[in-house]
C-alpha positions as CSV (number, residue, x, y, z in Angstrom):
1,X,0.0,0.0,0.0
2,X,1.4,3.6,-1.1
3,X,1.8,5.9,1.9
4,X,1.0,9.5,1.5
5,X,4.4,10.9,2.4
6,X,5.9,9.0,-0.5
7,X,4.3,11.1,-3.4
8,X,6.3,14.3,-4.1
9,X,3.3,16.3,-3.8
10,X,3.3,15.4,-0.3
11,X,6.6,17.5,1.0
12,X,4.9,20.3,-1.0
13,X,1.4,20.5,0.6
14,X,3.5,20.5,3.9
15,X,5.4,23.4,2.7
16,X,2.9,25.8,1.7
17,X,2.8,27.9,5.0
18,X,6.4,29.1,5.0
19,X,6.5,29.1,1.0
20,X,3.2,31.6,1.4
21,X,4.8,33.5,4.4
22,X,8.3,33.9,2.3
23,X,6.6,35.5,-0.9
24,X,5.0,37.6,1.5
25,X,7.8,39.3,2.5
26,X,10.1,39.1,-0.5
27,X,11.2,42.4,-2.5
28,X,9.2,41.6,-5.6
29,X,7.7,44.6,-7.5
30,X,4.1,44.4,-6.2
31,X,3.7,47.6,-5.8
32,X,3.9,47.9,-9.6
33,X,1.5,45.7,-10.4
34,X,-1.1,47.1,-7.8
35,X,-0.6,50.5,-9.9
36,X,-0.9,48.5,-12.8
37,X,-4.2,47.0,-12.2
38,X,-5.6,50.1,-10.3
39,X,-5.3,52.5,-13.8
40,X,-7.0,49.9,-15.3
41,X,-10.9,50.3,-16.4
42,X,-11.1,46.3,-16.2
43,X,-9.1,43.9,-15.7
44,X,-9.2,40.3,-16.8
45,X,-8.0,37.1,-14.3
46,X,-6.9,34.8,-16.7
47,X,-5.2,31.2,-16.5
48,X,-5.6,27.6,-17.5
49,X,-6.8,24.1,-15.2
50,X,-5.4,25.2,-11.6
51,X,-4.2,28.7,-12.9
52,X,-8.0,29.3,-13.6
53,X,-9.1,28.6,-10.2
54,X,-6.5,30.8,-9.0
55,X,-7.8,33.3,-11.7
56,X,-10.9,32.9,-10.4
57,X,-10.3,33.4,-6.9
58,X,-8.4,36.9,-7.6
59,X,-11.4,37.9,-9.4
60,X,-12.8,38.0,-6.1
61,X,-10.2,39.8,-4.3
62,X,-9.8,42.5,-6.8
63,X,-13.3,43.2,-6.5
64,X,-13.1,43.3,-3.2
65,X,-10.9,46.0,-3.8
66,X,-12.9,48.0,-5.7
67,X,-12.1,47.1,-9.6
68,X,-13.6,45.9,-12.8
69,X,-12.2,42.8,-12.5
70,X,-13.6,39.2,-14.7
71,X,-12.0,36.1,-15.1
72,X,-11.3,34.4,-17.9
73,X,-9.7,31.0,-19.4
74,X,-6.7,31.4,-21.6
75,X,-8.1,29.2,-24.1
76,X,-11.4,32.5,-24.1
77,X,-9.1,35.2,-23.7
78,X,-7.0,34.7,-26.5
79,X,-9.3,32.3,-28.7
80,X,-12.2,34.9,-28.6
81,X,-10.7,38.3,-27.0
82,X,-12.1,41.0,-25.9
83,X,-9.5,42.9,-24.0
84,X,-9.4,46.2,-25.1
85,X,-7.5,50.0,-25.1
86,X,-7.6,50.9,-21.1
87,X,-7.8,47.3,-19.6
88,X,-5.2,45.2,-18.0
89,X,-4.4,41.3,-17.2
90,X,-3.5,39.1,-14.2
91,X,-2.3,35.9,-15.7
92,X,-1.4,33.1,-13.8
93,X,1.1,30.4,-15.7
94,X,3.4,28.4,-13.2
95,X,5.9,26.5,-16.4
96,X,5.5,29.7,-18.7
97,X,5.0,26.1,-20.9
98,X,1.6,26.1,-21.4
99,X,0.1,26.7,-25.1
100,X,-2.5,29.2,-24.0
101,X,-1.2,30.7,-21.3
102,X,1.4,32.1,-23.7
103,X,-1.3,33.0,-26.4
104,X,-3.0,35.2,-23.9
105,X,0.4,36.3,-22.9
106,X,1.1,36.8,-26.4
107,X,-1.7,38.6,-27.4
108,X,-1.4,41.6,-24.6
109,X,2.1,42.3,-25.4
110,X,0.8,42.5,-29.5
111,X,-2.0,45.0,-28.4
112,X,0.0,47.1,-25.4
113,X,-2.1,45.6,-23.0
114,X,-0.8,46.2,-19.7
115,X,-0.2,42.5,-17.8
116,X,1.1,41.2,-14.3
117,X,2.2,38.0,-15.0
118,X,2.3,35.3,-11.7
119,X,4.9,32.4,-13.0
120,X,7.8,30.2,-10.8
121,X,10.7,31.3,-10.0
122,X,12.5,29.6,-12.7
123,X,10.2,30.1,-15.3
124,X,10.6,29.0,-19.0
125,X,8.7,32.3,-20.3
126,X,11.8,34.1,-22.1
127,X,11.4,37.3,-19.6
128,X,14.2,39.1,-21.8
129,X,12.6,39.7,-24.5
130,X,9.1,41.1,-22.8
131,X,8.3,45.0,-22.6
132,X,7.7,47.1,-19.7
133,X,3.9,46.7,-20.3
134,X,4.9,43.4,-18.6
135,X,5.4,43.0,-14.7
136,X,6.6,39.5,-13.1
137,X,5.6,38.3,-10.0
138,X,7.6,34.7,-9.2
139,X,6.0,32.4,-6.8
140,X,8.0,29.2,-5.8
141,X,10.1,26.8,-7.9
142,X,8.6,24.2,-10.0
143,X,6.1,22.1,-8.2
144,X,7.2,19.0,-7.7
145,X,4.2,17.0,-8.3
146,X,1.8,17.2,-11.5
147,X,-0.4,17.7,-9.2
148,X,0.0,21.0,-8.1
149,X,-0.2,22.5,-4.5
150,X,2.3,24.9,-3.2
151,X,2.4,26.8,-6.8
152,X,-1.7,27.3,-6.3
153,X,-1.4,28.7,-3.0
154,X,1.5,30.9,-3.6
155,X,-0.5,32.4,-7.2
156,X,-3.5,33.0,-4.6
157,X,-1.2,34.7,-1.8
158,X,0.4,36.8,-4.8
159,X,-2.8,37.9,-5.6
160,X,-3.6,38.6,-2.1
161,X,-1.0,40.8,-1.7
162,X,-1.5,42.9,-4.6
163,X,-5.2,43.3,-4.2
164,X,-4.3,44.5,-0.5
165,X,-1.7,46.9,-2.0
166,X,-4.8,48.4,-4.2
167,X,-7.1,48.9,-1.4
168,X,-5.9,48.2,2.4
169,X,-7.6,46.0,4.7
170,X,-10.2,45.6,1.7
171,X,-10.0,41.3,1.7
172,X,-8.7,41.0,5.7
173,X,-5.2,40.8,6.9
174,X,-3.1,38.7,4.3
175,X,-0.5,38.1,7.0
176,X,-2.4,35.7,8.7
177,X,-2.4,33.7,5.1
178,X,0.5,31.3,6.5
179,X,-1.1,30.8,10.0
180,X,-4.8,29.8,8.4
181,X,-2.8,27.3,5.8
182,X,-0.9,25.6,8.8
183,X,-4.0,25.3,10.7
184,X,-5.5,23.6,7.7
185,X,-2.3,21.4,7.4
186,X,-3.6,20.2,11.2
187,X,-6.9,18.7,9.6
188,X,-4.6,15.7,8.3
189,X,-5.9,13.1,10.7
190,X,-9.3,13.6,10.3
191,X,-8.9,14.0,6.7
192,X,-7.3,10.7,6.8
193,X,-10.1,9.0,8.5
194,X,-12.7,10.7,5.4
195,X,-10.7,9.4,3.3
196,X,-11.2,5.8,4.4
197,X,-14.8,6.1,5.1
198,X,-15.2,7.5,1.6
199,X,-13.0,4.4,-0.3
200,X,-16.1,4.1,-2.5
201,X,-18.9,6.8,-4.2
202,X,-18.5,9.2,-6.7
203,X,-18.0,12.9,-5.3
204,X,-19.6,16.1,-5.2
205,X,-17.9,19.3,-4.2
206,X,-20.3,22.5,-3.9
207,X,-18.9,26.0,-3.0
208,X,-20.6,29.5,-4.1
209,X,-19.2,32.9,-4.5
210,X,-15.1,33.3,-3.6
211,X,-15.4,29.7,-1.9
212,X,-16.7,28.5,-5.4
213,X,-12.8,28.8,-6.4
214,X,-12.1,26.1,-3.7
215,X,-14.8,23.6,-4.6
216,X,-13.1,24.1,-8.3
217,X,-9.7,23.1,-7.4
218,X,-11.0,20.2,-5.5
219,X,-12.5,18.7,-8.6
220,X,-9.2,18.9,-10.3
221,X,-7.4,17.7,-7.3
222,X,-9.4,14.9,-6.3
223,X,-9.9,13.5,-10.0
224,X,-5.9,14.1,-11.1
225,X,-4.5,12.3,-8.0
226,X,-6.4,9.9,-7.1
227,X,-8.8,9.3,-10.2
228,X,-12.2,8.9,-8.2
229,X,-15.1,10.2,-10.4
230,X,-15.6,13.9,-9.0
231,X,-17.6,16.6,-10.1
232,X,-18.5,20.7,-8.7
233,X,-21.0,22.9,-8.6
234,X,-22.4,26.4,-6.9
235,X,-24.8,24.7,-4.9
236,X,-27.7,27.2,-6.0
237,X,-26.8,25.2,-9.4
238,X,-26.8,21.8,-8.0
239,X,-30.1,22.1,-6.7
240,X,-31.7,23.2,-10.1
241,X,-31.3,20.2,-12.1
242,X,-28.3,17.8,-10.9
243,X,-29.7,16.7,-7.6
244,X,-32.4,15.0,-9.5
245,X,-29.0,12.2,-10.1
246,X,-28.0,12.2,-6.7
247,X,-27.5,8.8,-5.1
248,X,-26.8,8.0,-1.6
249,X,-23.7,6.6,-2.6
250,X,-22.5,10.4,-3.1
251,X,-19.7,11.9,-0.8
252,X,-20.3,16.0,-0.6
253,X,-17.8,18.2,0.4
254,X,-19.1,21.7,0.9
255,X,-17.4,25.2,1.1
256,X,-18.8,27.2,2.7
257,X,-17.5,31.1,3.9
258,X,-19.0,33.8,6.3
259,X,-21.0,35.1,3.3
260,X,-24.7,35.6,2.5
261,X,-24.4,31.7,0.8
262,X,-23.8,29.9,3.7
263,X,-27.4,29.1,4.8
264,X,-28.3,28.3,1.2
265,X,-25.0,25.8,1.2
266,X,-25.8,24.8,4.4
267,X,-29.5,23.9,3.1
268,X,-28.4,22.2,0.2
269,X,-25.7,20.1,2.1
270,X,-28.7,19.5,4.4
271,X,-30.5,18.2,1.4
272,X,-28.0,15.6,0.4
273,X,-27.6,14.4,4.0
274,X,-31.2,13.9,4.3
275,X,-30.8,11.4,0.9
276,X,-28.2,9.6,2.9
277,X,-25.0,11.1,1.3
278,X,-21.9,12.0,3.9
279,X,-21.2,15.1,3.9
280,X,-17.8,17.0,5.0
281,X,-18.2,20.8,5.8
282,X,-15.1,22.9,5.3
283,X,-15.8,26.5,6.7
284,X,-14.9,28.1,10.0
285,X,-16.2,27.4,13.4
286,X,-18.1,30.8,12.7
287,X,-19.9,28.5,9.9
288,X,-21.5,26.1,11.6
289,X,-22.0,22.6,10.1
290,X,-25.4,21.1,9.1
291,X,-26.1,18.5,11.7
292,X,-24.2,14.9,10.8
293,X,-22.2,16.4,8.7
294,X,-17.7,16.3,9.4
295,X,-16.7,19.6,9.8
296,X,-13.3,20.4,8.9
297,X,-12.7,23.9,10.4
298,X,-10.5,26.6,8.9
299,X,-9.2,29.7,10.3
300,X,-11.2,32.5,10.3
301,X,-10.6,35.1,7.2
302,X,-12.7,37.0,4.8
303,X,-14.8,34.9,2.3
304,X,-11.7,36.7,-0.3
305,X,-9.0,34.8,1.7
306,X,-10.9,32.0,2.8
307,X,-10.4,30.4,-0.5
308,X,-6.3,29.8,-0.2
309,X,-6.1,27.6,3.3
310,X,-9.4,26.0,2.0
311,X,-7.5,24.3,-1.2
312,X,-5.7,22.5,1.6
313,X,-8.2,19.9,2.7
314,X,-8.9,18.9,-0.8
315,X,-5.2,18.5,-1.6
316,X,-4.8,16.2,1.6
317,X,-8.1,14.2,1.0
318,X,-6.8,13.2,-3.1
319,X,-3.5,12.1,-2.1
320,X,-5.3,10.1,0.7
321,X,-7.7,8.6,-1.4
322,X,-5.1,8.2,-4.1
323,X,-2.8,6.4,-1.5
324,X,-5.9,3.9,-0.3
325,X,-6.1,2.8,-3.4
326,X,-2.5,2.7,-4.3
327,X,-2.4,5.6,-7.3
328,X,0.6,7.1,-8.3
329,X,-0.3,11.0,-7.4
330,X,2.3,12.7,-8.8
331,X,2.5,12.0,-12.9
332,X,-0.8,13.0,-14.4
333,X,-1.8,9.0,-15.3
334,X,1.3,8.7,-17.1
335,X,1.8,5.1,-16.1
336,X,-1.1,3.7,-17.9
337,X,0.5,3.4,-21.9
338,X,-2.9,4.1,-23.6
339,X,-3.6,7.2,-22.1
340,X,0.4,8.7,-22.3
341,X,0.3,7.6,-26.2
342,X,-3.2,9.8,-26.2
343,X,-2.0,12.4,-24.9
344,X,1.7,12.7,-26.5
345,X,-0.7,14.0,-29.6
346,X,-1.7,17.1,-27.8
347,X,0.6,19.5,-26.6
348,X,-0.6,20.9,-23.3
C-alpha cells in the first residue's frame, strides 16, 4: 500500500505555509503591479486548469478591492478576446510552458495591454525579450508533483497581496495567510479518516461565490491524483437540475465562507444528507455545520481569503484517497500506456 508521504506532492502541501509566508515578505515589484491594475478600467484574471481557479479566486479579491475585475480561461481570452485600449491582465502560468497561457500572454504584449504575470521562480517564459507593459511576479520553484499544490497557493497569496496593496484591509489581513494554511495542514488526521470512510462513491464538491474557487480546485485535485469520479457545482446550481442524479452513494464536500451563501450551502448540504450522502463541511467554526455532517474547520478570514487555506483539505483528501487505493499522485496518469500515447498528440 502507497503511503502518503511517499508522493512528491506530499513535501509540497506540507510546505505551503512558509513558502506563502516567504513570498509575502520578498522584495518583488508588487507595488507595480497594484498600480498597474488600479489605472486599469477592467481587468481580466486569466489562467488555464489550476491557474484558472487561482484566476478565479483573484477575481474576487480585486473586487473586493474595488475594480472591474472578470476572469477568464486562456483558451477564451485569446481564442475569442475581448481585451481592449484601457484594460489590463493578471495571468497566472506556473511553467511559462503552457500553449495558451502564452497566447494570452502573447496577445497583450501585441496589443500594449498592460499584464502582471504570476509564474515560478524559474520560469521557462523568455522574460528578456518582454516589454515594460509586462510585470513578473515569481511564486515558488517548479512544483514538484503534476499535481499541483504549493504553486496554487502561492499564485493566490500573490494575488492577495497585490489586491491588498490596491485597497488596504479591503480582503482582511493577508499576514495571517501562513497561519490559516498551517491550521488547515492540522486537519490531516481527520482527513485521513474521510478518506477511508469515503473508499467508494463518486464525489460532489459544492462551494458558491469566492469559496466556489475552492470547490473548483478540488475537482481537479481529487480526479488528477487519485482518479475517483468527481464533479463541482455552486450549490444554488446543483439544486436546479443535478440533484435530480444524486445517489446515496455520493460523498459531498461543501465550502462554505462567512458570506450571504452559507445558509443556502448549508440547506443544500442538508438536502444531500437527508438522501443519505456524507457530507464534509469545510468553513470556520463561525460557519457552523449542518447536523451529521464532518466539519473540517478553517481559520477565520474573509470569504476573499478563505479560498487559499481552503485548497488545503482537498489536496490532503486526493493524495489520501489516491494512496488507499495505491495511485501514483504525482505523474498525471502517465503510467497507464494508452492514455500517455493519447496524450503525446496534444501539446498541453
Amino acid at each position: 500500500m502507497t503511503a502518503v508521504s511517499d508522493y512528491r506532492l506530499y513535501p509540497a502541501i506540507r510546505a505551503q505555509p512558509s513558502e506563502c509566508a516567504k513570498l509575502l515578505s520578498s522584495a518583488q515589484p508588487f507595488d507595480r503591479a497594484a498600480a498597474a491594475l488600479s489605472r486599469a478600467s477592467r481587468v481580466w484574471t486569466v489562467g488555464i486548469g489550476t491557474s484558472f481557479n487561482a484566476a478565479n479566486a483573484a477575481a474576487w479579491m480585486l473586487r473586493a478591492a474595488g475594480l472591474e475585475a472578470r476572469p477568464l480561461t486562456s483558451l477564451e481570452f485569446a481564442a475569442w478576446p475581448t481585451v481592449s485600449n484601457g484594460d489590463a491582465a493578471l495571468l497566472f502560468a506556473h511553467t511559462g510552458r503552457k500553449t495558451w497561457s502564452g497566447h494570452a500572454l502573447a496577445l497583450c504584449v501585441e496589443r500594449g495591454i498592460p499584464v502582471v504575470l504570476i509564474t515560478k521562480i524559474e520560469t521557462e517564459f523568455d522574460l528578456a525579450s518582454l516589454p515594460g507593459s509586462v510585470t513578473v511576479l515569481h511564486t515558488t520553484t517548479q512544483d514538484p508533483s503534476s499535481m499541483y499544490t504549493i504553486s496554487h497557493t502561492t499564485a493566490m497569496t500573490a494575488a492577495a497581496a497585490i489586491a491588498d496593496l490596491v485597497s488596504p484591509g479591503s480582503i482582511g489581513d493577508t499576514a495571517e495567510i501562513p497561519s490559516a494554511l498551517a491550521s488547515a495542514l492540522a486537519l490531516e488526521d481527520e482527513i485521513a479518516e474521510l478518506a477511508a470512510e469515503w473508499s467508494s462513491g463518486d464525489l460532489i464538491a459544492l462551494g458558491a461565490g469566492p469559496i466556489l474557487a475552492a470547490a473548483e480546485e478540488a475537482h481537479i485535485k481529487i480526479a488528477e491524483a487519485s482518479r475517483r469520479q468527481i464533479r463541482h457545482q455552486e450549490p444554488e446550481s446543483f439544486l436546479h437540475g443535478p440533484v435530480v442524479q444524486l445517489l446515496d452513494s455520493n460523498r459531498i464536500l461543501s465550502f462554505a465562507a462567512n458570506d450571504a451563501a452559507a445558509d443556502r450551502t448549508r440547506a443544500i448540504t442538508r438536502l444531500t444528507i437527508d438522501m443519505g450522502c456524507s457530507a464534509a463541511w469545510v468553513a470556520p467554526p463561525s460557519v457552523p455545520a449542518p447536523e451529521s455532517a464532518r466539519h473540517l474547520p478553517l481559520a477565520e478570514l474573509s470569504p476573499e481569503l478563505l479560498g487559499i487555506p481552503a485548497v488545503v483539505p482537498a489536496q490532503l483528501l486526493a493524495a489520501h484517497l489516491a494512496a488507499n487505493d495505491n495511485v501514483n499522485a504525482d505523474d498525471f496518469r502517465t503510467d497507464v500506456p494508452e492514455f500517455l500515447a493519447a496524450l503525446s498528440r496534444l501539446s498541453l
